[in-house]
N, C-alpha and C positions, 0 to 999 in steps of 0.2 A: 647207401641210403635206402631208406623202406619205404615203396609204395604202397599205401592203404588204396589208390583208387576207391575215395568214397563218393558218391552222389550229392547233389549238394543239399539232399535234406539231412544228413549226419553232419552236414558242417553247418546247419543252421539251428538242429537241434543239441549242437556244443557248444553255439556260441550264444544261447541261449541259457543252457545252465550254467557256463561262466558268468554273464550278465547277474542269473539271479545270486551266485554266490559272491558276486565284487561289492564289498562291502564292509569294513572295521567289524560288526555285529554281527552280522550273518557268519563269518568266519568263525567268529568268537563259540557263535551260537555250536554250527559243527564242532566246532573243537570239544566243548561239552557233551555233546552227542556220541562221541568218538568211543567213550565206554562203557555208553547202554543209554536208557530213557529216562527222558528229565518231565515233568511239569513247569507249566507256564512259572509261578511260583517260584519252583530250585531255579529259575533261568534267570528269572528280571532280580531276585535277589542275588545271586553270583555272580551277574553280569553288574550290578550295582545299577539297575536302568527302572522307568517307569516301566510298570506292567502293560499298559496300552503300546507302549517303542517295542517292546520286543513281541507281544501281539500280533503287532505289524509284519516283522521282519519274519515271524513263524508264517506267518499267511504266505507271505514268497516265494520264503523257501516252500512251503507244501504245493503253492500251485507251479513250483517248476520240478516237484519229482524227486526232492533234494533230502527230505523229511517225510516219515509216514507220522498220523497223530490215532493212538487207539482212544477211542471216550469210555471211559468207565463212570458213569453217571454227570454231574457234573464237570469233574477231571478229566484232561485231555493229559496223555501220556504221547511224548514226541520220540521219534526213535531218526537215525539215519536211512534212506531209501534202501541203501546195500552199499556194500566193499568198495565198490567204483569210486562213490562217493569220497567215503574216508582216502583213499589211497591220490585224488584227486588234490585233497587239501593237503595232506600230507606232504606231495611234491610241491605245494605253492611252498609251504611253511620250511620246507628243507634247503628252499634254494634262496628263499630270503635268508635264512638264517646263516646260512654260508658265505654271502656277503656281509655281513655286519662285523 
């Protein structure tokens, strides 16, 4: 077995961005993100949700680091934080899906 030896601000700042990605929506939301940037718009319409619920769940995800948003005037363009991210969801989705 691997010891990380981490401190316990790395195990509170993981068990922090777990929290903000434990979620039906929020998952959903990354899983869209997974291959490139979306607007609020392509979100709450492909997600089939009101535009204020996914709103919501983008504010989250952004204030845990999970999502960047570029403003190009009124448009907010949402992207993945980086790779950790994707590869993070990825292992959730690969080992649910392995039991099913």
């Amino acid at each position: 077995m691997i010891s990380l030896s981490c401190n316990s601000d790395v195990y509170e700042k993981s068990s922090e961005l777990l929290k903000a990605i434990a979620h039906p929506v929020r998952l959903q939301i990354i899983d869209r993100l997974r291959d490139g940037s979306c607007n609020v718009t392509s979100l709450y319409k492909g997600l089939k949700l009101p535009q204020s619920t996914v709103s919501q769940h983008l504010a989250r995800l952004k204030s845990a680091g999970v999502i960047s948003g570029i403003r190009n005037g009124n448009e907010v363009t949402y992207n993945l934080a980086n790779d950790e991210i994707k590869n993070v969801f990825l292992l959730l989705i690969k080992s649910q899906n392995s039991n099913i």
